[in-house]
N, C-alpha and C positions, 0 to 999 in steps of 0.2 A: 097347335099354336104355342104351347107349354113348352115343346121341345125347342122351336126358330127364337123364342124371347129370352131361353136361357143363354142360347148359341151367341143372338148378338151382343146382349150385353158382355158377355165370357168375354169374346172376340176382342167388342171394342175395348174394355179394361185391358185385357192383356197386350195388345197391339198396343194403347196410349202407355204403359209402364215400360214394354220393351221400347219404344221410342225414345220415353224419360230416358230410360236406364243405359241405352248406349248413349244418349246428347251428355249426361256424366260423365260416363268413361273416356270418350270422345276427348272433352271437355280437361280431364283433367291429366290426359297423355299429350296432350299439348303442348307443342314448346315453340314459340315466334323463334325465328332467325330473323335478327335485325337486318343483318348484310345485304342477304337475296334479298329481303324487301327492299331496302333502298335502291337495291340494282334494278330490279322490274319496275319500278316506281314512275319512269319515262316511259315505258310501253303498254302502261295501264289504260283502256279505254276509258272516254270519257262518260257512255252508256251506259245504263243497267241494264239486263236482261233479265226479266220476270220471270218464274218458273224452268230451271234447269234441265236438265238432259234424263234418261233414264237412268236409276240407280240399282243395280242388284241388290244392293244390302238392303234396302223397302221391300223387294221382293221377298227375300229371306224373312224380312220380319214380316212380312205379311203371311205369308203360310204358315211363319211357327206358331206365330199368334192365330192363325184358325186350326192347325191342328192341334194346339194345346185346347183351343176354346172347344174340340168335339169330343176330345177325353174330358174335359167337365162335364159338358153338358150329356156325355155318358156314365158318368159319376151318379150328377141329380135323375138320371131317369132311375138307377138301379137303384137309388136312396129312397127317393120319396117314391 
């Protein structure tokens, strides 16, 4: 039980930091073009669509972040 509660918490931390840590980078490589905007700006729907398409880069972070979190959680079993 010692070993699955270091695993998730490990997981969830690490998964919510690399999420943080790309919405940054993401975030700060960023650059608006006015232009295209104002040109697609006629052919924008008027709907929203809730919940988007599938994404590889989630998936990438989802694995890194479990395989990083079973090198920890093999860390704490060898420590303590």
């Amino acid at each position: 039980m010692k070993k699955v509660l270091i695993f998730l918490i490990s997981f969830l931390v690490l998964y919510t930091v690399l999420q943080i840590g790309s919405g940054l980078i993401l975030t700060a490589l960023y650059t608006p073009d006015i232009e295209e905007a104002w040109e697609t700006s006629t052919v924008l729907s008027s709907e929203v669509s809730f919940g988007g398409g599938f994404s590889y880069f989630s998936l990438i972070f989802l694995l890194t972040a479990a395989l990083l979190a079973a090198f920890v959680s093999k860390f704490f079993q060898k420590k303590y």
